[in-house]
Structures are given as structure tokens and as C-alpha cells.
N, C-alpha and C positions, 0 to 999 in steps of 0.2 A: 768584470766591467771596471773600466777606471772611473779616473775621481773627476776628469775633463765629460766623460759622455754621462755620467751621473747630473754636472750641474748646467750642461746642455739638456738634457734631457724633460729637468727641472723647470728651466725658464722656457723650453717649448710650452711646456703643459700648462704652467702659471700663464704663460701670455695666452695658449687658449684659451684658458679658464675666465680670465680674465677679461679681456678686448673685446669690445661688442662687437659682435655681427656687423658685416658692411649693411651700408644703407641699400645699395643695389640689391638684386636677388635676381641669379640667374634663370633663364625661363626654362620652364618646366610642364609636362604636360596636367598639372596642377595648377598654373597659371598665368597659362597661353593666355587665356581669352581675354582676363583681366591685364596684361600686358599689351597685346594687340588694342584693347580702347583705350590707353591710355600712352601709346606711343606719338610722342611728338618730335623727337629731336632724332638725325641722323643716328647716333648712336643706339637710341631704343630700337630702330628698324634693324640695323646691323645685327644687334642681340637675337631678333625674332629672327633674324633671315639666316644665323649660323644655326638657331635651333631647329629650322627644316632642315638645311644641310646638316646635321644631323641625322634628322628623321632617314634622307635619301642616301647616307649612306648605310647606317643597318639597315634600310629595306636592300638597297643594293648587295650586301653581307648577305642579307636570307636568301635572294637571288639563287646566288652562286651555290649557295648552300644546298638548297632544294634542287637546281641542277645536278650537284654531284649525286643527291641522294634519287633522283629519278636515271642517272647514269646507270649508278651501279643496281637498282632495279631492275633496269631492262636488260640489264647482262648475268640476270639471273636467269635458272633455270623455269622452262616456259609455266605457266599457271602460279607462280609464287608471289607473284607482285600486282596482282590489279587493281586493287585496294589503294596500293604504293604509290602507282602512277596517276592515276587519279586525283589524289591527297595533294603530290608537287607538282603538278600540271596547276591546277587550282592557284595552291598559294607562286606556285611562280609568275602567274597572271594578275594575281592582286599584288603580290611585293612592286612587281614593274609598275602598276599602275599606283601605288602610294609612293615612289621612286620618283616615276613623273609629276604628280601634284605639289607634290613636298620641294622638288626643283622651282616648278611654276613659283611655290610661294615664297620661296628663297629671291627668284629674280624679283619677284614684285616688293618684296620688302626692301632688295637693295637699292630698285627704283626711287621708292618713296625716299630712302636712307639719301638718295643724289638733290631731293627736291626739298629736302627738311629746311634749308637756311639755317640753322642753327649757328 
């Protein structure tokens, strides 16, 4: 290691160490709820409405996923998988449907984010 990424390295960690935390705090599913009552300005709704677009896309991630793994189940030999198909039948009906909700709450946070006057 040179003596240039030593004293980058240095004043990375010092300014971590150091610099307080932002005031903000991105939302989390530790404190949705408490963010959702206390959202007043455009921007607090945006934050909430990327955090379902979040949500809808890992569900839409498990989707696909459970897809491929109920694919190559049923292109398995007959009796090996019924357990299988069942298990992503199931979660590919609840991913879709946390997929859709989590959209719903995204549009309605962007809503409110259009009506904030901020």
C-alpha cells in the first residue's frame, strides 16, 4: 500500500469517526410507522414512497425467483416435487400480492408528496 491510499484511508475513517450522523434517517422497516405520522413535506412522502418501491421490487425479485424454482420442479421427474410446487405456488401469490400493495402505497405517497405545498 502507498503512503497516498494510507492517508486517504486515514481521513476516510477519521471523518467517519468523527461527523455526526445526518439529521435525516432513511426509512426502514423499523420506522415506517413512526415516519409515515410524522410525514408532512413533499419530500418525507417521496422517502416513504421509494421505501415501498423498494418493498415491490424484492417482492417482484421473489416472484421471478419462485417462478424459476416451481419451473424446474415441474420438469422434474413425476412424484419428486409436490411439496415444491405447492411451497411457490403459495409464495408466488403472496409476493404478487405484497408487489401490488407496496405499488398502491408508493402511488399514494407520491400523491400526497404532489399535494404537500411545501
Amino acid at each position: 500500500m502507498n503512503r497516498t491510499s494510507l492517508i486517504i484511508g486515514f481521513l476516510a475513517l477519521s471523518m467517519a469517526v468523527t461527523c455526526p450522523a445526518p439529521v435525516w434517517a432513511e426509512v426502514t422497516d423499523d420506522n415506517l410507522a413512526e415516519k409515515v405520522a410524522a410525514a408532512k413535506t413533499s419530500g418525507d412522502h417521496l422517502e416513504i414512497a421509494a421505501y415501498y418501491r423498494g418493498i415491490a421490487d424484492a417482492s417482484d425479485n421473489k416472484v421471478r425467483q419462485h417462478e424459476r424454482m416451481l419451473a424446474s420442479v415441474t420438469s422434474a421427474p413425476k412424484g419428486s416435487g409436490g411439496a415444491w410446487t405447492g411451497h411457490c405456488k403459495a409464495l408466488i401469490a403472496a409476493f404478487k400480492s405484497t408487489k401490488k400493495d407496496a405499488e398502491l402505497m408508493a402511488q399514494e405517497h407520491e400523491a400526497m408528496a404532489g399535494k404537500a405545498g411545501d
